[in-house]
N, C-alpha and C positions, 0 to 999 in steps of 0.2 A: 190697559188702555185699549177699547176699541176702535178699530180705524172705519168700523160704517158708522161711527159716527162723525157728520160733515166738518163739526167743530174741530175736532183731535183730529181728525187727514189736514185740515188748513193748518193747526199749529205744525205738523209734520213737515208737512213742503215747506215751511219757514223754515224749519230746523237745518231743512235741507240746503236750502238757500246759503245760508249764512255759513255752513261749513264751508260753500264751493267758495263764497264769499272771502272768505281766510286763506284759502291754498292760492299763492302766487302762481301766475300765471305761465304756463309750458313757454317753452321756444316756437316758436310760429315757424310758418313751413318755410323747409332748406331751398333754396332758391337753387336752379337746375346751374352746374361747374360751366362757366364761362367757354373754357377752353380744357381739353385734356390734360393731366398733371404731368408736368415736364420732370424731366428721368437728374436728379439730384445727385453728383457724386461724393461722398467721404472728402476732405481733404485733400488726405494721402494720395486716393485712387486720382483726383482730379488731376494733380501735380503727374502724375504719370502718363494720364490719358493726355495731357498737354505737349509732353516733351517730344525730340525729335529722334530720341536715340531708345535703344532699351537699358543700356548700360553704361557708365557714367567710369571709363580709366582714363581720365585727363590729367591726373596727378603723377600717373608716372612717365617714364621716360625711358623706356623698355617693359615689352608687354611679353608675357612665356605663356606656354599653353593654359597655366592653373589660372591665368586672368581669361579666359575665355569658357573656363566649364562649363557647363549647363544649358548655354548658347545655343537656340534651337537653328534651325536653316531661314537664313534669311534677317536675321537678326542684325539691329544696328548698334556699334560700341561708338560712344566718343571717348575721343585719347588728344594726346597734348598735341600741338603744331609738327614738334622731334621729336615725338615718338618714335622708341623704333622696334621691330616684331622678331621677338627669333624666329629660326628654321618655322619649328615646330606649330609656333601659334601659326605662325605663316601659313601652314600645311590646312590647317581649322578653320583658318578665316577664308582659305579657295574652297575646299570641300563643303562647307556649309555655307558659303556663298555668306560672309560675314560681310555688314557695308560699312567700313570705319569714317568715322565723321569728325576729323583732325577738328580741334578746337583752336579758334581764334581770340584770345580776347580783345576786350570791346576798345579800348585804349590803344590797340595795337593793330589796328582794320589794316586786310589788303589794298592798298592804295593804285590798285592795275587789277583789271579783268580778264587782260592775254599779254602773253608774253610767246614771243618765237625765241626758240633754241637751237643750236646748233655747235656742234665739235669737229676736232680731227680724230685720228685716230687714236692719239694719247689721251683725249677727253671723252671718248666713245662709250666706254661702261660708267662713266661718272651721267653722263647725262640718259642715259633708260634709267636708272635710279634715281635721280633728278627729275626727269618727267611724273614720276608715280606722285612725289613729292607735291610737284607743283599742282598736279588732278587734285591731292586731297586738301589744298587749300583750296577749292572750285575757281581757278585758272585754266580759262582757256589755253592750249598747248598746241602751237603748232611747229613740230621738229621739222626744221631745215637740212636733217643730216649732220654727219657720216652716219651710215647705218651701218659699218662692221668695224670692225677692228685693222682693217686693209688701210697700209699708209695712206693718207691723201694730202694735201696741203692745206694750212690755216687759214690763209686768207680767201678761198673762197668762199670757206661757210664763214667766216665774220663778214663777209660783204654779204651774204645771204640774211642774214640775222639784222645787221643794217642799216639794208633796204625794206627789210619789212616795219622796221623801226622808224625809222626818215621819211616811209611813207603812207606812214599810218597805219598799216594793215594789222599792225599790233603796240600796243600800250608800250611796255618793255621788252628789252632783249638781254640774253645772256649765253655767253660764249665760252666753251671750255675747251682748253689746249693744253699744251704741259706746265705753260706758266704764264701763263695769261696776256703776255705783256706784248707778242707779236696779232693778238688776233684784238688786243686797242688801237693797235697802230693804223691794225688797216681799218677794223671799223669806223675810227675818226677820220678816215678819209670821206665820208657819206655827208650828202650835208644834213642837218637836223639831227646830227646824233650826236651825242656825247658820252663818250667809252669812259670807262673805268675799271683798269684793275686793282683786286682787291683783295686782299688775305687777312684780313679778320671783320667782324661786325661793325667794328668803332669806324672802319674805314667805310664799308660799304653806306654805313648809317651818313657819315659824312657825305661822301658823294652826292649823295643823295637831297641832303637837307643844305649843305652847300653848294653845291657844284650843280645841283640839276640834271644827274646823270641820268642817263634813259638805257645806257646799258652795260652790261654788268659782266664784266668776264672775270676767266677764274684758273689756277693753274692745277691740273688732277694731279703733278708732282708738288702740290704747295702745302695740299690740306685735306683732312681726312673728310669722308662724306660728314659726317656729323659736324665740324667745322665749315661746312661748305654748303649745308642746310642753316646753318646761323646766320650762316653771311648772306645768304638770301632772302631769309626772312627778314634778317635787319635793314636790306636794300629794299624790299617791296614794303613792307610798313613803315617807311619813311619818305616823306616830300620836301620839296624845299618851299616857305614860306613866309620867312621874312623877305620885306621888300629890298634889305642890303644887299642880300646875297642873290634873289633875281636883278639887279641894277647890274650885280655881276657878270652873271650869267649870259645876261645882254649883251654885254664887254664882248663877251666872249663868240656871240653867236653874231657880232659886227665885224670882227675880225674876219669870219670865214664867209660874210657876205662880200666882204674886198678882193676876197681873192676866187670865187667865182662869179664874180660878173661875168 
């Protein structure tokens, strides 16, 4: 087939035609990205990029150094509410500046934002370990003393503790002495307060959800720290809320309006 000839170039470019004709038609031009591609995480990686801790020991209820391996500086563990650290970890968690982040569950919320503390000298090392305590439920702390071991007398730090209680200056109070029952006496002398001594949870829980207590003492000859952490916990996560027992309550807080006029 010659193509100078004009007939056979025209059947040609027909031929031509009707192939391009047949081949469906490409993608037409990529319109330019709206906006830059945003950074996509895995799952897994996201769940982690979310959290507030790097390490996840809330299940136990004493923590040794093997729960802390590999823990760089500055690292954060969450551990249960009572958790507690031996020596050792203890030793890991200052030198690496570890930030433990005591777990709350959601059922059991700190019902107070600050609480004032104060002892004598029978109650003096229960509450510096009692104060760490309260820091890692994010409790405001503000210690009204003893600060040593030097005998002093009860009733002035429960009248310290409250007056910061009766007048606002903190949510709750809690007061530790050798057995609790002289530093209620005096702090029910305040008015707006109402003391409670207490030696286990079920009580403290009561006080609380009955009685409307606001403050909480405690004997350092009654109860071991770990018991004395329970009894805490069970008094700060609990209110009172039935309208019976504030109708109570009331009772209660019209009686001492009679007698300070």
């Amino acid at each position: 087939m010659s193509l100078q000839n004009p007939e056979t170039r025209e059947k040609v470019r027909e031929m031509v035609r009707q192939i391009l004709r047949s081949v469906p038609d490409g993608p037409g031009p990529v319109p330019p990205p709206s906006e830059f591609p945003v950074r996509v995480l895995v799952n897994s990686l996201k769940e982690k990029a979310g959290r507030d801790f790097d390490r996840d020991e809330s299940a136990k209820t004493l923590l040794t150094e093997d729960d802390l391996r590999g823990l760089g500086e500055g690292s954060r563990v969450r551990i249960a509410v009572n958790a507690r650290l031996t020596p050792l970890a203890q030793d890991i968690v200052s030198e690496r500046r570890i930030e433990l982040i005591r777990k709350t569950p959601r059922d059991n919320e700190i019902k107070a934002r600050s609480v004032a503390i104060g002892a004598d000298h029978g109650g003096f090392q229960l509450k510096e370990a009692l104060k760490e305590f309260l820091k890692g439920l994010g409790l405001t702390v503000n210690d009204l003393g003893t600060n040593s071991a030097e005998p002093v007398d009860y009733p002035d730090y429960a009248h310290a503790v409250a007056r910061a209680v009766g007048d606002n200056r903190a949510d709750v109070g809690i007061i530790i002495d050798g057995a609790g029952i002289g530093s209620a006496m005096a702090a029910n002398k305040v008015p707006n307060v109402r003391a409670a001594a207490c030696y286990s949870a079920v009580l403290a829980r009561n006080s609380r959800e009955h009685n409307g207590a606001n403050v909480l003492t405690l004997g350092a000859g009654q109860n071991s720290q770990d018991e004395i952490e329970e009894i805490v916990t069970a008094f700060l996560t609990t209110e009172i809320s039935e309208e019976r027992h504030k109708k109570r309550v009331g009772k209660i807080d019209e009686i001492e309006r009679k007698y300070t006029k």
